[in-house]
N, C-alpha and C positions, 0 to 999 in steps of 0.2 A: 130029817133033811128038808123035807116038805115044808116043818113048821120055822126050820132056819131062813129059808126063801121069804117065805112071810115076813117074819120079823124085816127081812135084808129089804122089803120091798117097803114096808111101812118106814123104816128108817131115812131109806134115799125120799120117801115121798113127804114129811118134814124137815129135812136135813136143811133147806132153806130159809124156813121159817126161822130155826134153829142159830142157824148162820148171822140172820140178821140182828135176832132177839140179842145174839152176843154182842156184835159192835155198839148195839145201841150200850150196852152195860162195861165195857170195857173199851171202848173207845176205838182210834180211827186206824189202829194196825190191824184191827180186827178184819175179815175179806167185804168187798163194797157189794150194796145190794139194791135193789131198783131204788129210786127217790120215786115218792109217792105222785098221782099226776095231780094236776091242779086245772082249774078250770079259768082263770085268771092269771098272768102273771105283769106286775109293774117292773119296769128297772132304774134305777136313779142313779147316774152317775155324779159324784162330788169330783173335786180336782186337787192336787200338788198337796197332800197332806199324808202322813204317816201313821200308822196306826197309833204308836205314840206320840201324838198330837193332839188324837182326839178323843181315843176312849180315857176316861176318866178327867177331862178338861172341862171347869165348871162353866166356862164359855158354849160348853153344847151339851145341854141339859136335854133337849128333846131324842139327839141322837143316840146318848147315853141311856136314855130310858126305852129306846128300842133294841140296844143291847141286849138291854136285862129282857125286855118283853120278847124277843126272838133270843136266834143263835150267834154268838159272837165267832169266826173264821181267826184266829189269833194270829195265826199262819198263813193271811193273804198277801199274795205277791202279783204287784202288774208284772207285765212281762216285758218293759223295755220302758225306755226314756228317747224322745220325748212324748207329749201327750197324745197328738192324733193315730199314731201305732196302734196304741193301748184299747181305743175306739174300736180300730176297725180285730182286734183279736178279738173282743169282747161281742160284736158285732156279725163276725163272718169268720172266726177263724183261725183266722191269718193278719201278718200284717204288710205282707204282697211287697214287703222290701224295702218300704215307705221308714224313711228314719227324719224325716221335719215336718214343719205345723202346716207346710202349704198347700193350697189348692192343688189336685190332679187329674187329667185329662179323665172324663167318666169314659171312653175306652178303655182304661184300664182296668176296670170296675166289673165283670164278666161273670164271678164264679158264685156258687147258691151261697145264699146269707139267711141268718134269720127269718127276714121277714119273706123273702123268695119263696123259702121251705111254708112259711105260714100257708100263702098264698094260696101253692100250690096243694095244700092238704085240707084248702076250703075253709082255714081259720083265716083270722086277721089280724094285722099290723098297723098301728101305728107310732111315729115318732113326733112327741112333743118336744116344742123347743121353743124355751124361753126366750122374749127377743127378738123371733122370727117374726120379720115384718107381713108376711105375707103365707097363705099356702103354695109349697111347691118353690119358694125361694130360694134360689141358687148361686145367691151373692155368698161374699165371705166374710161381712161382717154387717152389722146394724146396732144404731143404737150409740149410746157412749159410756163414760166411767160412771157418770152419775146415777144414772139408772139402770144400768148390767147391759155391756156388751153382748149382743145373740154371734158367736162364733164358729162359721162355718166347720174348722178343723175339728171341733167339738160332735158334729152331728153325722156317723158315719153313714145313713140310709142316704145324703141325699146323693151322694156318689156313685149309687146305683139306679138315680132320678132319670125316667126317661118318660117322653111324651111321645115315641113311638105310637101308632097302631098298626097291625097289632103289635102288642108289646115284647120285646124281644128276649130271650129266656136269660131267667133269673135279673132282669131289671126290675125296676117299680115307678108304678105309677105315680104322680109328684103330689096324687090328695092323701097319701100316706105321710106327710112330711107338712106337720099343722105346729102351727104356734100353741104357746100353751094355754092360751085362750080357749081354745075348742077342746079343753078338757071335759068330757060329760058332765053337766048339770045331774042325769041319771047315770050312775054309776052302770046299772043294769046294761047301758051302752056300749061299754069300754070294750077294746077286742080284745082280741086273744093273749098278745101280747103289746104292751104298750113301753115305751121309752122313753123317760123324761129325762131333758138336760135342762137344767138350769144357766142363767145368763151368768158372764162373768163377777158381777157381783153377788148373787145370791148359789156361786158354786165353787166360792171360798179361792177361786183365781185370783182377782183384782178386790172383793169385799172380805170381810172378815169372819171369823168362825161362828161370832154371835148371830151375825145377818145370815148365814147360810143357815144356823139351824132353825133362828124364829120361820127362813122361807120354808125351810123343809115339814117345818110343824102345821105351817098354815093350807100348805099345800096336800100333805098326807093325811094328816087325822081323818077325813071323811071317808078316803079308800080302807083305810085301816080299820075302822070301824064294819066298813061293809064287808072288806075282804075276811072279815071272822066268823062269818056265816055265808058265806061263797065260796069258799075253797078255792081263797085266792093267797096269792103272796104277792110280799114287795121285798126286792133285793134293793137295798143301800149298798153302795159301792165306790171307791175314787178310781180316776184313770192311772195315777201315779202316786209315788209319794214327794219331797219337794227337794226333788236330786240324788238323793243318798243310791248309793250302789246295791246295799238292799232291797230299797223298793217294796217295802211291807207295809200295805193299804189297810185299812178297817173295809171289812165286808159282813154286809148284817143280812139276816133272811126274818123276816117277821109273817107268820099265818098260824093255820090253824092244823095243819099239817106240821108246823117246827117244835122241836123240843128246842125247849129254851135253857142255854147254859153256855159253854164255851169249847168249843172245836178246835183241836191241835194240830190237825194234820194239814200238810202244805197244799193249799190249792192258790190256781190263778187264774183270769180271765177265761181260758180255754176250760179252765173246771169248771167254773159256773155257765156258761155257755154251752156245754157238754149234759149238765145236769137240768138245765131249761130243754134242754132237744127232747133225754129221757124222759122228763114230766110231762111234754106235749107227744110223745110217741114220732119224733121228727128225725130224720136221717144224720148224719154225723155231718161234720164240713172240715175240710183240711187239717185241725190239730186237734178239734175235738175225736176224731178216731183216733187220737192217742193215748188219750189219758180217761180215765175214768170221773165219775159226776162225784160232789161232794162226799165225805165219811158218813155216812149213813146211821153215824148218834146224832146227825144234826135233824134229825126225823123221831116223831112221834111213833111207836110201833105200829104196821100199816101192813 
């Protein structure tokens, strides 16, 4: 009986390991298990495009090879129409009820977000944004068609922008909200977690899928490089897809932490968002206490 205890005790004491090694082998109905942390993470939102639009479209050869070099999410769903929602789920959570593209009183703006939670756990945040004529700008648009609109609706941190002191809880300071100019020259820089939106034309809104992927190649290869021996990642993501009642987005995970192949199980903005908190050891917020962080084949064994 003694020696049954034993076995019983070493058994529960791999049974996790056990657990996990399966999903990665057998896929995402398998039970979910911690995502790996990371020390880095980039996020890049694209716009109004469907998963079939893009994967396999010889117009986005750079994105398509991050496909293959990461995890392809086959099963990514925004969570509503229109685009600024879809922001602030991915963002904070929630999407506070908000269903159009327009500006909203930042009173309304209140509850922990991403970067709030960063803040407060001694990491950091920031949000780049193509376009953005200024740090801390809090207009709602800059720029024109010909050289890519910077679109306030697009940038959910700055709605939580305050010049406060001291600063009031779960706001943020407005040098968190930099044009994409002030992207580190030293990567070694970058905080904790970073946010990049691209301007209306190079985030496939108002430009085309060819310009959006030459921006995104020119833009990423350097972090991508560095983030393979940093234990970093970069999530490729769109806010929507362009209408459809579906609403199935291409969502890529590219590191050194990803098994690279293709992910079937249904996640959304609140998943990914849910599975960034896990990888930074960071509190839940609103819908991410609902749902669990990506299938856990989308992970290297860890």
């Amino acid at each position: 009986m003694q020696c049954m205890n034993r076995r019983q005790t070493l058994l529960l004491s791999i049974l996790p390991a056990l657990l996990c090694s399966a999903c990665n082998t057998f896929g995402p109905t398998a039970p979910p298990c911690p995502p790996p942390p990371a020390d880095h993470i980039v996020i890049v939102v694209e716009e109004n495009h469907a998963n079939a639009q893009i994967i396999g479209n010889p117009d986005a050869p750079f994105i398509n090879q991050l496909a293959q070099r990461g995890v392809l999410f086959t099963q990514s769903f925004a969570v509503t129409h229109p685009s600024q929602p879809n922001y602030f789920a991915l963002f904070a959570g929630d999407t506070f009820g908000i269903t159009d593209n327009s500006a909203h009183p930042h009173d309304l703006f209140t509850t922990p977000n991403l970067a709030s939670k960063l803040l407060s756990a001694g990491r950091t945040f920031i949000g780049y944004a193509d376009g953005l004529p200024a740090p801390g700008y809090d207009g709602e648009s800059s720029g024109d068609a010909t050289t890519g609109t910077y679109a306030r609706k697009h940038i959910p941190w700055v709605n939580w922008q305050d010049s406060t002191t001291p600063l009031p809880p779960n706001k943020l300071p407005p040098d968190v909200n930099q044009p994409f100019t002030s992207w580190p020259a030293n990567l070694d820089d970058l905080p904790t977690v970073a946010f990049i939106v691209p301007n209306q034309k190079h985030d496939m809104h108002d430009g085309t899928v060819a310009e959006a992927d030459a921006w995104l190649e020119s833009a990423l290869t350097g972090y991508l490089d560095w983030a393979a021996t940093h234990n970093s990642l970069l999530i490729l993501t769109w806010d929507e897809d362009d209408g459809l009642a579906l609403n199935n987005i291409p969502t890529i995970f590219v590191g050194p932490m990803v098994q690279p192949g293709r992910v079937s199980g249904v996640i959304t903005h609140y998943t990914v968002l849910r599975t960034i908190e896990e990888m930074l050891n960071l509190p839940h917020t609103a819908n991410t206490d609902q749902v669990t962080p990506v299938p856990c084949n989308a992970w290297l064994p860890h």
